[in-house]
C-alpha positions as a Python dict, from the first residue, in 0.01 Angstrom:
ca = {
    (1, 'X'): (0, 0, 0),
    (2, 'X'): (173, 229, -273),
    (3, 'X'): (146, 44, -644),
    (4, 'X'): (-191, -177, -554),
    (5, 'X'): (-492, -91, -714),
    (6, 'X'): (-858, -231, -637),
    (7, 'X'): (-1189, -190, -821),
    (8, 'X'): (-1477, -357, -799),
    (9, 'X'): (-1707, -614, -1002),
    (10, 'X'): (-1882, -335, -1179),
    (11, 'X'): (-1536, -191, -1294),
    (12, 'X'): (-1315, -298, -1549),
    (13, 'X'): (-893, -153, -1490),
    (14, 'X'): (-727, -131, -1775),
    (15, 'X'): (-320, -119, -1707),
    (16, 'X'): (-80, 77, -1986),
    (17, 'X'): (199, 173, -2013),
    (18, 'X'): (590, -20, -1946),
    (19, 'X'): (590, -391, -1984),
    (20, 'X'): (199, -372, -2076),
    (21, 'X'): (147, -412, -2432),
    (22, 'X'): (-118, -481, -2508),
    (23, 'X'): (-313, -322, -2178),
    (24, 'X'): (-376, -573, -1933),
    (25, 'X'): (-758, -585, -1825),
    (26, 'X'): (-894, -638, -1517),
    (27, 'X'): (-1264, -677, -1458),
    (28, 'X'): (-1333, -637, -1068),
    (29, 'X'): (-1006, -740, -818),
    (30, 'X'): (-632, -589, -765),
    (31, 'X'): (-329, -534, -968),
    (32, 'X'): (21, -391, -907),
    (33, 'X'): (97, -55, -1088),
    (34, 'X'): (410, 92, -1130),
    (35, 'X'): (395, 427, -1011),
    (36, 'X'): (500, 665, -1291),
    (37, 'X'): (619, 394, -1512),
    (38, 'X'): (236, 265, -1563),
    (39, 'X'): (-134, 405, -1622),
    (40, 'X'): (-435, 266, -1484),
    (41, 'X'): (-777, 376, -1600),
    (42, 'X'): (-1098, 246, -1511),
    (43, 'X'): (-1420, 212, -1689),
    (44, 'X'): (-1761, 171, -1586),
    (45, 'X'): (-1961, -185, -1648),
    (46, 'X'): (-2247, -93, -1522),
    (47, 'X'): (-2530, -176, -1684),
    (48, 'X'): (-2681, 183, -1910),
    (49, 'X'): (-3069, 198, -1990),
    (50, 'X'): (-3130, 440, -2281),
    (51, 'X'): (-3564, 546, -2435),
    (52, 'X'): (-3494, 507, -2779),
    (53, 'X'): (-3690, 766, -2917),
    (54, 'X'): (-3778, 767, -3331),
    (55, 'X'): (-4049, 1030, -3416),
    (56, 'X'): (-4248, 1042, -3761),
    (57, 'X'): (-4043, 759, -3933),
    (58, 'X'): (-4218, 633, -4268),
    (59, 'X'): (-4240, 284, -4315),
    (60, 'X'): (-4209, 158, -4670),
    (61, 'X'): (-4581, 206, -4725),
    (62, 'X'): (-4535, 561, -4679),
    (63, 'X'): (-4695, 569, -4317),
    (64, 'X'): (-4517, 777, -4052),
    (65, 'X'): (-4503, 567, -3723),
    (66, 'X'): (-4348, 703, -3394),
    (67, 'X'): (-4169, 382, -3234),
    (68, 'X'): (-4013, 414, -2830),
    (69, 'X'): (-3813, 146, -2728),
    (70, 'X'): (-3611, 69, -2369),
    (71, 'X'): (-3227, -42, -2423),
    (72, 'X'): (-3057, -209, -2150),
    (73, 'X'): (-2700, -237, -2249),
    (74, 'X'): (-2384, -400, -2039),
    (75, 'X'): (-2077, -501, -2148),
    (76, 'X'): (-1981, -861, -2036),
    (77, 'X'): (-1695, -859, -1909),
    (78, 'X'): (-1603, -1243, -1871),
    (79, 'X'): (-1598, -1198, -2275),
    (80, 'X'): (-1243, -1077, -2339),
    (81, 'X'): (-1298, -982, -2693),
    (82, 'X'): (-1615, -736, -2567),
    (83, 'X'): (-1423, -635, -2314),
    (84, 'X'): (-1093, -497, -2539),
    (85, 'X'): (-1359, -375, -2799),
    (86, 'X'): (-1517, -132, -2519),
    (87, 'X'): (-1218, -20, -2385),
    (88, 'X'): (-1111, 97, -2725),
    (89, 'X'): (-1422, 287, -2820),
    (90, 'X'): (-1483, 461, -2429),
    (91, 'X'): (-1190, 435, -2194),
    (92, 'X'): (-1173, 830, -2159),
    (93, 'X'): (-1518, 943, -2215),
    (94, 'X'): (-1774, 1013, -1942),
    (95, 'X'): (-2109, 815, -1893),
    (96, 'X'): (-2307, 1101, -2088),
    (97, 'X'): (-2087, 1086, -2412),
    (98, 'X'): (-2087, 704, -2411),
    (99, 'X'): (-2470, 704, -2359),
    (100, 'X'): (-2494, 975, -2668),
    (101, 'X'): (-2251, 709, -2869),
    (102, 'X'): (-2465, 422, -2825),
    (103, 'X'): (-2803, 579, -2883),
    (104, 'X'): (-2679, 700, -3232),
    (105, 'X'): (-2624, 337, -3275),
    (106, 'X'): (-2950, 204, -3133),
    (107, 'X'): (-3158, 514, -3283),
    (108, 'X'): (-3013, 410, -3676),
    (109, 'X'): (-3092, 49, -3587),
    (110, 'X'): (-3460, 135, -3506),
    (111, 'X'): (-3508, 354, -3843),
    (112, 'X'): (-3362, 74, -3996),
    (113, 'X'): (-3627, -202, -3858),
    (114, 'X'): (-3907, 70, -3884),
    (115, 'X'): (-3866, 149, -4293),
    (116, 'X'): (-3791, -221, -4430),
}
């Protein structure tokens, strides 16, 4: 049917555009979109493992460690707040420039916990 639009649970459709403000989100089911008169974009929930790699990072002593972790990060999308908050830093970007985003983040975090 022209104007319905289906994702599934691992998706999240965001709807823009007339009579939308702000976006309406939709993790997972079916909305009606105004052809030409609304967007719809969809991003990705599925869950993103990232190796958190740190190499030669002094502690406080003065000792350089190397530290490896394993992220496993998801956005929850029965949390609203999350939800808005992810679709305002990655609706847009592929997979590979959100994964480079959030390792930044994680990497800083772990030279943070590594030299205090």
């Amino acid at each position: 049917m022209p104007g319905f639009e289906t994702c599934g649970p691992n998706e999240c459709m965001v709807i823009s555009g007339c009579c939308r403000s702000p976006p309406l989100l939709i993790p997972g089911g079916r909305v009606f979109v105004w052809p030409y008169i609304q967007r719809l974009q969809k991003l990705s929930l599925n869950a993103i493992q990232l190796i958190v790699d740190s190499q030669h990072v002094y502690t406080k002593q003065g000792v350089p460690v190397t530290v490896t972790g394993v992220a496993q990060v998801k956005v929850q999308a029965s949390n609203r707040d999350m939800l808005a908050t992810a679709c305002q830093q990655f609706l847009g970007k592929s997979e590979s420039v959100m994964k480079n985003i959030i390792l930044q983040t994680l990497v800083s975090g772990q030279w943070s916990i590594c030299c205090w």
